[in-house]
C-alpha positions, 0 to 999 in steps of 0.5 A: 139721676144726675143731669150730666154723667160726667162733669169735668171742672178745670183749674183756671185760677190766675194769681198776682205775682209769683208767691204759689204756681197758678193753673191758669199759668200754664194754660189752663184756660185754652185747655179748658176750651180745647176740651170744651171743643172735643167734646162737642165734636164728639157729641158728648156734651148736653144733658145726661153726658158731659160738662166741661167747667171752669173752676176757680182755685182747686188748691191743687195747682202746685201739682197743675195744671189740674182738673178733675172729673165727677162723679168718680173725682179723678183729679188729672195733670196735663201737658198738651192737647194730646192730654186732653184728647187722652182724658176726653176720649178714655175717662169721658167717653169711655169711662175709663181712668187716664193713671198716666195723668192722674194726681 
């Protein structure tokens, strides 16, 4: 059995200059650590439920900001803070896949 049931990895790459988009320019970061936050509130956090992570480059972020959720390797975009209670309450919670915010 794995330790945690899901695991939630976020983009939080930051790249020089304007060559590709990076995830950590369109807040990637303060997502991360908003879900991080929701998360434990709910208490869903702690072995055998949910982790929240900071990747690096996830090479999807001209699609980003992204993140994705395993075991199943959903990969979602994101806007706002209602997104990530969307993807936290439905996907991590719940189990069920957020389509509307999946790339």
């Amino acid at each position: 059995m794995a330790y945690y049931q899901r695991h939630i990895f976020f983009c939080c790459n930051q790249r020089d200059g304007n060559e590709r988009p990076c995830c950590n320019g369109k807040g990637a970061s303060a997502m991360r650590d908003y879900a991080k936050q929701r998360v434990k509130q709910l208490g869903l956090d702690g072995a055998g439920k949910v982790r929240v992570n900071q990747a690096g480059c996830l090479d999807r972020c001209e699609e980003g900001p992204c993140a994705v959720v395993y075991p199943e390797a959903v990969w979602y975009t994101y806007v706002d803070r209602a997104d990530i209670d969307e993807i936290v309450k439905e996907h991590l919670q719940h189990g069920r896949i957020v389509e509307r915010l999946r790339i």
